[in-house]
C-alpha positions as semicolon CSV with decimal commas, in nm:
position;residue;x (nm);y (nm);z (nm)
1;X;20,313;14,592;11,831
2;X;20,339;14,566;11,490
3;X;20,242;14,891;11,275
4;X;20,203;14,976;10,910
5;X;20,042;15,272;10,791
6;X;19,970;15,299;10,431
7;X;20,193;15,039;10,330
8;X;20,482;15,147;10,546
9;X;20,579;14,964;10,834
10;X;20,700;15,183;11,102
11;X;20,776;15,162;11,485
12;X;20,454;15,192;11,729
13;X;20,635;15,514;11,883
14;X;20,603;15,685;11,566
15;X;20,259;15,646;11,482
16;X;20,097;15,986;11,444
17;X;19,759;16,119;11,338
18;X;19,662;16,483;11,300
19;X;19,454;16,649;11,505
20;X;19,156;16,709;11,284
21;X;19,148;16,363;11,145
22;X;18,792;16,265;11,084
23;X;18,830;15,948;11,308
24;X;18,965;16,149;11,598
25;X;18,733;16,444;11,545
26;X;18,399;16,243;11,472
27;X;18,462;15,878;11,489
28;X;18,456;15,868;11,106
29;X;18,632;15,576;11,014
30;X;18,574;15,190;10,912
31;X;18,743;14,898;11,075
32;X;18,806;14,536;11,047
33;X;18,944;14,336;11,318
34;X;19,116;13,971;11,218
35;X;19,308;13,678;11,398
36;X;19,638;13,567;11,267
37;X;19,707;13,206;11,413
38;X;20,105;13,191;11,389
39;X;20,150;13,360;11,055
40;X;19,818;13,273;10,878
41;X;19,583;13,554;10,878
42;X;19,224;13,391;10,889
43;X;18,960;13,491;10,704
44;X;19,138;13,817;10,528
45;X;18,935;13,744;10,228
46;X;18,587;13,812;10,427
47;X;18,687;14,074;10,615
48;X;18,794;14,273;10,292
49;X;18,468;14,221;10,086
50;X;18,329;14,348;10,377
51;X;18,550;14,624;10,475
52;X;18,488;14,722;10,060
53;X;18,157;14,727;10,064
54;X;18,122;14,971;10,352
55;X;18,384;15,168;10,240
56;X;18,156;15,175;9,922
57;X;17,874;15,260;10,088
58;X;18,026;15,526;10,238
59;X;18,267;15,659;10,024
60;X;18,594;15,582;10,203
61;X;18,872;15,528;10,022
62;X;18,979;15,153;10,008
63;X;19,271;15,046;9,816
64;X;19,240;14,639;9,833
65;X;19,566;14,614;9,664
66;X;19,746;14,777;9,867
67;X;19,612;14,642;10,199
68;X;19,639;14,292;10,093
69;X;19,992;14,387;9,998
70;X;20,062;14,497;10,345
71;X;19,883;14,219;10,514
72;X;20,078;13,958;10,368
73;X;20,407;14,165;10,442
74;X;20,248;14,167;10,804
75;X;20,174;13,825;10,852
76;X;20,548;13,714;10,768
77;X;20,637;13,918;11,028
78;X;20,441;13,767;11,289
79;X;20,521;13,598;11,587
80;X;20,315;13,546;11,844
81;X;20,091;13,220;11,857
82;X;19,786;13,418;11,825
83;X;19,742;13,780;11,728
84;X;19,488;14,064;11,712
85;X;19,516;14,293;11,350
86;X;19,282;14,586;11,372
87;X;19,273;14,720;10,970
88;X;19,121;15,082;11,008
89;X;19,033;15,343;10,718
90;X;19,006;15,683;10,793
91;X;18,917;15,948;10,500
92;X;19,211;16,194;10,684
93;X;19,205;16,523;10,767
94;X;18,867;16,754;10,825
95;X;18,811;17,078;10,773
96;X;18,522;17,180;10,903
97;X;18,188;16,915;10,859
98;X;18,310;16,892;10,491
99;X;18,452;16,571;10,388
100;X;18,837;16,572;10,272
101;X;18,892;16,499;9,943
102;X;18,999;16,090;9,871
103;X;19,378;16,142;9,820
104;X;19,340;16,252;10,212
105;X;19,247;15,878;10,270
106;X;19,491;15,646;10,451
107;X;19,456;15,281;10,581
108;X;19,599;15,182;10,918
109;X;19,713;14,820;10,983
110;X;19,812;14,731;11,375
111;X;19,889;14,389;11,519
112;X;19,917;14,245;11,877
113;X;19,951;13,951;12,049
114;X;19,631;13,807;12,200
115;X;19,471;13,494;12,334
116;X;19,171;13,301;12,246
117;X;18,929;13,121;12,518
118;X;19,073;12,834;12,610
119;X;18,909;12,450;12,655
120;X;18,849;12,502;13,003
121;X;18,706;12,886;12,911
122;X;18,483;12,734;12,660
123;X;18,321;12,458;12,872
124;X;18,283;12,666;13,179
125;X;18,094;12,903;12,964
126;X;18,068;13,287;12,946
127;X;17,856;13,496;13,181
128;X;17,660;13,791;13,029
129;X;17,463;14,089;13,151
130;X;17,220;14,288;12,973
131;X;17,364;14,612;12,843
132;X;17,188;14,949;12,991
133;X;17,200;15,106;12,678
134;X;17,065;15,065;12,328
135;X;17,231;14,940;12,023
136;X;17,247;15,202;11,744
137;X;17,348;15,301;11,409
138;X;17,318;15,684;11,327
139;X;17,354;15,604;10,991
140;X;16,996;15,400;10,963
141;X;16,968;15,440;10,626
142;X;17,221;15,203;10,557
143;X;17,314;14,871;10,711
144;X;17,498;14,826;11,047
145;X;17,897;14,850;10,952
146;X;18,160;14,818;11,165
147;X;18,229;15,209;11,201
148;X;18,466;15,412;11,425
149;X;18,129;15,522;11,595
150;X;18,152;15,267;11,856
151;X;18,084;15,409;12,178
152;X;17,734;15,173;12,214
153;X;17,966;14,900;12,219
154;X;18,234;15,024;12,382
155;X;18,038;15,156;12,687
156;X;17,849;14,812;12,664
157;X;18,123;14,625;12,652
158;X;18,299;14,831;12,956
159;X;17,958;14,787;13,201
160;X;18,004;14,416;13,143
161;X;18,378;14,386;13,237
162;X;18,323;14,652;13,512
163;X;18,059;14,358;13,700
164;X;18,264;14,058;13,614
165;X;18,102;13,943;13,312
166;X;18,251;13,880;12,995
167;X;17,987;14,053;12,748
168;X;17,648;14,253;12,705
169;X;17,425;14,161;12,514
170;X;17,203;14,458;12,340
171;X;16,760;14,367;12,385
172;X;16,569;14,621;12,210
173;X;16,275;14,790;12,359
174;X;16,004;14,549;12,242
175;X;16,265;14,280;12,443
176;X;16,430;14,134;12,141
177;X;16,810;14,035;12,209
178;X;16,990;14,157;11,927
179;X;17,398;14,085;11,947
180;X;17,602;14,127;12,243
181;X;17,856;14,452;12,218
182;X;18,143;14,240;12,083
183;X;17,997;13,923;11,938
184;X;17,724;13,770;11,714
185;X;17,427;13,585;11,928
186;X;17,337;13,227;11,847
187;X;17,120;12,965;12,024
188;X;17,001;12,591;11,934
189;X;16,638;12,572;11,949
190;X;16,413;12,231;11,934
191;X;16,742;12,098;11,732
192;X;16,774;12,399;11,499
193;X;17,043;12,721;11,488
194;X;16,846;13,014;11,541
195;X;17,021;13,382;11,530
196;X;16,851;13,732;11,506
197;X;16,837;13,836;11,156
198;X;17,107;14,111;11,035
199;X;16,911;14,441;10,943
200;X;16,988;14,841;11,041
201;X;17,144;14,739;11,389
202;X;17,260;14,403;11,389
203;X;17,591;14,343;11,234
204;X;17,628;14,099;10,926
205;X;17,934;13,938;11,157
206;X;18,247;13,761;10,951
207;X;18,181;13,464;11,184
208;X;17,836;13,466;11,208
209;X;17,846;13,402;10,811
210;X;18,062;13,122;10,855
211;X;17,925;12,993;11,186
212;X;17,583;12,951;10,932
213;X;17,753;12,805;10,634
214;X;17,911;12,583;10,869
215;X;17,555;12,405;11,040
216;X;17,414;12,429;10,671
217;X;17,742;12,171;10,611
218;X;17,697;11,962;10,931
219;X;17,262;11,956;10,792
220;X;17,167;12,186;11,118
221;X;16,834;12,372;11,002
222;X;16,932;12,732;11,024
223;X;16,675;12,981;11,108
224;X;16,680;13,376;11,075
225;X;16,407;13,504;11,299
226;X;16,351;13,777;11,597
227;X;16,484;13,638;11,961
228;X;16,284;13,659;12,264
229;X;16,526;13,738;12,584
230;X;16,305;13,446;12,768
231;X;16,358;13,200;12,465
232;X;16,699;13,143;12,563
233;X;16,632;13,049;12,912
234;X;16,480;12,750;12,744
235;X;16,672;12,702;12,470
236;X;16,907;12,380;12,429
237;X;17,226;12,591;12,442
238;X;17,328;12,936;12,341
239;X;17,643;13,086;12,217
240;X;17,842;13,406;12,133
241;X;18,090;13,437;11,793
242;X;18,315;13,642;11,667
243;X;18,652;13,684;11,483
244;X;18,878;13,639;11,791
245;X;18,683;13,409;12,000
246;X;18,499;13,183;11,705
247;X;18,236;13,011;11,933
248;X;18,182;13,073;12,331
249;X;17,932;12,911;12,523
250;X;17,692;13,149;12,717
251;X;17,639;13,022;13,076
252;X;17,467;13,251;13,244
253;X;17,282;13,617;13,155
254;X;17,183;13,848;13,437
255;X;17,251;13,565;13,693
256;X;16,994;13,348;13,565
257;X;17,181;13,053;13,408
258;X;17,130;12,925;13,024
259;X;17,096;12,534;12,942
260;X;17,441;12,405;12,854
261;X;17,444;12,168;12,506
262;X;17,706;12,010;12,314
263;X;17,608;12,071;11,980
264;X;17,849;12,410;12,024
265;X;18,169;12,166;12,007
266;X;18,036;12,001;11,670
267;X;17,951;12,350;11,507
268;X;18,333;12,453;11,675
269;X;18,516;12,164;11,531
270;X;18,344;12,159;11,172
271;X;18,451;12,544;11,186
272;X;18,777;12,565;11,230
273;X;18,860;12,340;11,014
274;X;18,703;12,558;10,768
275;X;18,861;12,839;10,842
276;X;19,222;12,744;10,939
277;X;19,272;12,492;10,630
């Protein structure tokens, strides 16, 4: 593992936080998590707009600088063939409910080696359940961010892997699907790309954006719009995105399985060439 923590690089072993750090106390920080393929960090460009933005939002501390300093000195240091980098602000230590002031602020850079579905993975296709519990954002006010306040998610995610499945997807109470815990939701609908709108809950995902600029290239009709559970069932073909995994196929949710297309591969290939050139 590969740390760096404010613009020092330092072993894993090292790595300390205090004990009344906002993110440890309260979940109060802001992440972004990026793929490196070899030493080419993909899509650092996104994920920092967005990462600023919700640091503005919220007033975290976010020198850009600095980080894209770091993340270049990280990506020469790479090795693996692919790798995880989890980027992580955190406003520092808390006393009390009362915010610490900004110098407190640090950013957090980490980097692991990972893998990424494979062709076989892809075409067999990804089973999903329906998460027990709701999708949230306790800060409503404001758009969904990718916050340290992940346990939704987390406990989502966890319920899926704990049956077998590879993700949970999040329906609302009036039985819209929404996004799964990990992953953006897309499906292809009498020939168009249809994905649940971004709003207080669903996440404006890195991918997601791309996936859509991507089928506007390709001339795929794109359409924003609410996502019956059922519609899927009959749907041409539905898949998940995100940073790591770019496109999966769904296969299956709850048991019941999901119509398998091939526009997925067209969308896939048009995509990474975006991305990785």
């Amino acid at each position: 593992m590969l740390v760096c923590l404010n613009g020092t690089f330092i072993p894993h072993e090292k790595a300390k936080l205090p004990i009344n750090d906002g993110g440890y106390l309260y979940g109060d920080t802001l992440f972004e998590t990026l793929k490196a393929r070899g030493k080419k960090i993909l899509l650092r460009a996104e994920h920092l707009d967005r990462l600023e933005l919700s640091a503005k939002l919220l007033n975290f501390t976010c020198p850009r600088r600095q980080i894209e300093t770091s993340l270049q000195q990280l990506e020469n240091a790479l090795s693996a063939p692919i790798s995880r980098i989890r980027l992580t602000l955190s406003r520092g230590s808390c006393q009390g409910l009362l915010f610490p002031q900004t110098s407190e602020g640090y950013f957090l850079l980490t980097a692991t080696p990972t893998t990424e579905p494979s062709t076989e993975e892809r075409n067999l296709g990804a089973s999903c359940l329906i998460a027990p519990n709701q999708r949230v954002n306790p800060l409503d006010h404001l758009p969904q961010m990718k916050r340290g306040n992940y346990a939704d998610c987390f406990y989502a995610a966890h319920y899926a892997r704990s049956k077998g499945a590879r993700e949970a997807l999040f329906v609302d109470p009036r039985g819209y699907l929404l996004e799964g815990a990990t992953s953006n939701l897309f499906a292809i609908i009498e020939q168009r790309l249809v994905t649940p709108p971004t709003d207080k809950v669903v996440l404006a995902g890195v991918m997601r954006r791309q996936i859509i600029d991507t089928a506007a290239e390709l001339g795929i009709a794109v359409v924003e719009r609410r996502l019956q559970l059922e519609e899927i069932f009959t749907a041409e073909e539905a898949f998940l995105s995100n940073s790591l995994i770019d496109i999966l196929p769904i296969s299956a949710i709850a048991g019941k399985s999901v119509r398998r297309g091939e526009k997925w591969k067209i969308i896939l290939k048009t995509l990474q060439m975006r991305i990785e050139t």
